[in-house]
C-alpha positions as CSV (number, residue, x, y, z in Angstrom):
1,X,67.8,248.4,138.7
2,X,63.6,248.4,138.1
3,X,61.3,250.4,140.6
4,X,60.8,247.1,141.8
5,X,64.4,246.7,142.8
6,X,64.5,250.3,144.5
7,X,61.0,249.0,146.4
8,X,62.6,245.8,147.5
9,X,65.7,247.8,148.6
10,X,63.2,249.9,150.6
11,X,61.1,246.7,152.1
12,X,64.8,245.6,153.5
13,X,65.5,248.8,154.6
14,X,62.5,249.0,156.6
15,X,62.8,245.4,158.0
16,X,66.1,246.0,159.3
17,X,64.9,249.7,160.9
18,X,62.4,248.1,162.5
19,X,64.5,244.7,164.0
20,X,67.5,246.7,165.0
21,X,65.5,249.7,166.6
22,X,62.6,247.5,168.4
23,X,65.2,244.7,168.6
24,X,65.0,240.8,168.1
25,X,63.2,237.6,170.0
26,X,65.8,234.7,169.0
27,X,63.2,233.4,166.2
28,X,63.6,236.9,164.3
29,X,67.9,237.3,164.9
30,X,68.0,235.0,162.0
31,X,66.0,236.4,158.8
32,X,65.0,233.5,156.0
33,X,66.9,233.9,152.5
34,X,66.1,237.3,150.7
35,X,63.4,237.1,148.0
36,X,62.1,239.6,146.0
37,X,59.1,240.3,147.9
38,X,57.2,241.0,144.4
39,X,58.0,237.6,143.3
40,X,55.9,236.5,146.5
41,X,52.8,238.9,146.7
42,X,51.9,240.0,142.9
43,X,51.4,243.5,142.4
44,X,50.2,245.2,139.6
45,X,53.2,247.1,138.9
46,X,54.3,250.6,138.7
47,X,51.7,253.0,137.4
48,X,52.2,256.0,134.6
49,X,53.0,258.1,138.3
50,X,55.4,256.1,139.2
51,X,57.3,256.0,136.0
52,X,56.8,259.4,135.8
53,X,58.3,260.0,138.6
54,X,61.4,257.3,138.2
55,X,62.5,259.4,134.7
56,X,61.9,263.0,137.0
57,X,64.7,261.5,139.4
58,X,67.0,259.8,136.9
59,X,66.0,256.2,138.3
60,X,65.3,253.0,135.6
61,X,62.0,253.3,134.3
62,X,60.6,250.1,133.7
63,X,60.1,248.7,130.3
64,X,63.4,250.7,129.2
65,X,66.6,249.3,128.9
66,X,68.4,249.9,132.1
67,X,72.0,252.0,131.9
68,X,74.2,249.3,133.3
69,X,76.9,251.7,133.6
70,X,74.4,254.2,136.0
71,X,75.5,254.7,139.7
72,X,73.1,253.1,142.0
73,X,70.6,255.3,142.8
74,X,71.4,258.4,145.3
75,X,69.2,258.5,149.0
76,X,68.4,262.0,147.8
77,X,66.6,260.9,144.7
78,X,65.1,257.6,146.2
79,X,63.5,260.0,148.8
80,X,62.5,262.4,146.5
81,X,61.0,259.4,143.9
82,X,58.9,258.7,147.1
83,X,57.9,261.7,147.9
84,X,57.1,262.4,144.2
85,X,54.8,259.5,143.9
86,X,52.7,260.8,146.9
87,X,52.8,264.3,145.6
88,X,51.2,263.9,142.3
89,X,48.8,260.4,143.5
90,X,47.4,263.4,145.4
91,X,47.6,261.5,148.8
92,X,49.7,264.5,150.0
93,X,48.0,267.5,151.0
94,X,50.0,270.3,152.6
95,X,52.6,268.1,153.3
96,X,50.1,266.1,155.3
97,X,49.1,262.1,154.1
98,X,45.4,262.3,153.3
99,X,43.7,259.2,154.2
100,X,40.4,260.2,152.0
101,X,42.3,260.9,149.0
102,X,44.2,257.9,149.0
103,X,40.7,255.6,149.7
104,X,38.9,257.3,146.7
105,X,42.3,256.8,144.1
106,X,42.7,253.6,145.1
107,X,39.0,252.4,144.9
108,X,38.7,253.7,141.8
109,X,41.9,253.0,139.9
110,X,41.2,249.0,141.4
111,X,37.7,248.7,141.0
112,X,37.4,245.5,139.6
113,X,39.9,244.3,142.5
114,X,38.4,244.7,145.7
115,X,40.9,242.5,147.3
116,X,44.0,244.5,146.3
117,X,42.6,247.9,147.0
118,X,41.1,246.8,150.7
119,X,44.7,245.5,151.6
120,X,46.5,248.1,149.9
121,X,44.0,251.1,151.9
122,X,44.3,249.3,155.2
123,X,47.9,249.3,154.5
124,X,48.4,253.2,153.7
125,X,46.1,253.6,156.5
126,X,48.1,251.7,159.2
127,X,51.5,252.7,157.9
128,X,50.3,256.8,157.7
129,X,49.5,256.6,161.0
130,X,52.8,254.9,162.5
131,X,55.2,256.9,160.4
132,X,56.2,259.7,162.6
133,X,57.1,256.8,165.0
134,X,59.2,255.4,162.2
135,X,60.5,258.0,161.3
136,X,61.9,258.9,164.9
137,X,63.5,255.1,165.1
138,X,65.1,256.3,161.2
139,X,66.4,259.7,162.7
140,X,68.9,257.6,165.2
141,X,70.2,255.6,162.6
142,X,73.8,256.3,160.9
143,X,71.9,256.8,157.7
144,X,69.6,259.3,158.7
145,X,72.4,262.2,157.9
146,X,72.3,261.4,154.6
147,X,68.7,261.2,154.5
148,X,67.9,264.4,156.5
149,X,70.3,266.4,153.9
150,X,67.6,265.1,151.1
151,X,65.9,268.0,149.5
152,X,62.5,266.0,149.6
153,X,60.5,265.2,152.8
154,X,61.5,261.3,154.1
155,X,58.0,261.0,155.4
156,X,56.0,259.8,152.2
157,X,59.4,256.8,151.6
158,X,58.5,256.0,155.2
159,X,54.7,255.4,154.5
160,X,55.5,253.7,151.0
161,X,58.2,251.2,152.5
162,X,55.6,250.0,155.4
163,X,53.1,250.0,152.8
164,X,54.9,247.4,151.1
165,X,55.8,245.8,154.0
166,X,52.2,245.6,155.5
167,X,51.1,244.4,151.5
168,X,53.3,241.4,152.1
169,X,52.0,240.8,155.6
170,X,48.6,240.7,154.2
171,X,48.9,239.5,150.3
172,X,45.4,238.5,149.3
173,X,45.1,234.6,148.8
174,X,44.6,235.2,144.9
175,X,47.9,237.1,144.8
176,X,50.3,234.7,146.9
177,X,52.5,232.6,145.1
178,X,52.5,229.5,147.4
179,X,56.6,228.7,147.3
180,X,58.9,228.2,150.6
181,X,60.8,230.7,150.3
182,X,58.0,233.1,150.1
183,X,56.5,231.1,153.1
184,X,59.3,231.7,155.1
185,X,59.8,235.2,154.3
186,X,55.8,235.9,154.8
187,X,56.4,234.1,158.8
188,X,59.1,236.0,159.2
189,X,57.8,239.7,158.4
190,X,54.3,238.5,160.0
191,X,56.0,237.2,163.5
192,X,58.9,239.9,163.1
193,X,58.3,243.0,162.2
194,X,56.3,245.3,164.0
């Protein structure tokens, strides 16, 4: 399983948060085929943090072969990969998302891609400040147990799963791979998830 598989499992996670807590018009009680949402919306991949942070919490690092025999990974150490990848991007401060920090990494680290970084800050922007509402919707959920027992703080896996969600929403043109199964999914998430 690749960070990209634990992000996907995370964009799911999220979609079916939000449809089951805000609940469903009958166009959205009936989600498209699963795709990988990465497949859809290019990315540039995980960074050295987020590798970094993968091998810290025992998850697949990518571009190492993956134990097949591993146990998928635990809530506790997905929340705590999140929360790790906040930590040291500097976008946490006291516990506290900092919009600023975020805007200056993610200008400079994308520099020569303008597109990517203005989706990706609108996205962290948007998603920091909806995530204590999120986060209340995830506390009534049977899952939340597990995920309140986590040694890490669940808010920074709240902000990166919308983030990823909102990325998809709004994949810049030059990153969308034009396929139907993509299109569907993108109409879905767009007229479906809040």
């Amino acid at each position: 399983m690749t960070i990209k598989i634990i992000l996907l499992i995370n964009f799911l996670f999220i979609i079916d948060l939000i449809q089951n807590t805000l609940g469903a018009s009958s166009e959205c009680s009936s989600p498209p085929p699963m795709v990988d949402p990465h497949a859809c919306c290019l990315d540039p991949g995980p960074n050295a943090i987020a590798k970094s942070c993968a091998k810290l919490y025992g998850l697949p690092v990518p571009g190492e072969a993956p134990n097949l025999n591993a146990p998928p990974p635990s809530i506790d150490s997905t929340v705590c990969f999140a929360e790790c990848i906040m930590k040291e991007s500097k976008f946490l401060k006291n516990g506290v998302f900092d919009v600023n920090a975020m805007t200056t990494s993610i200008k400079n680290e994308f520099k020569n891609d303008t597109n990517y970084a203005n989706v990706m800050i609108k996205a962290f922007t948007v998603c920091s400040e909806t995530a204590s509402k999120k986060f209340e919707a995830l506390k009534k959920l049977p899952i939340a147990e597990n995920i309140m027992k986590s040694r890490c703080d669940p808010i920074p896996g709240v902000i990166l799963g919308c983030t990823y969600t909102e990325y998809f929403k709004n994949c810049p043109s030059d990153r969308w791979v034009l396929h139907p199964m993509c299109e569907a999914a993108k109409k879905y998430v767009r007229n479906c998830v809040q």
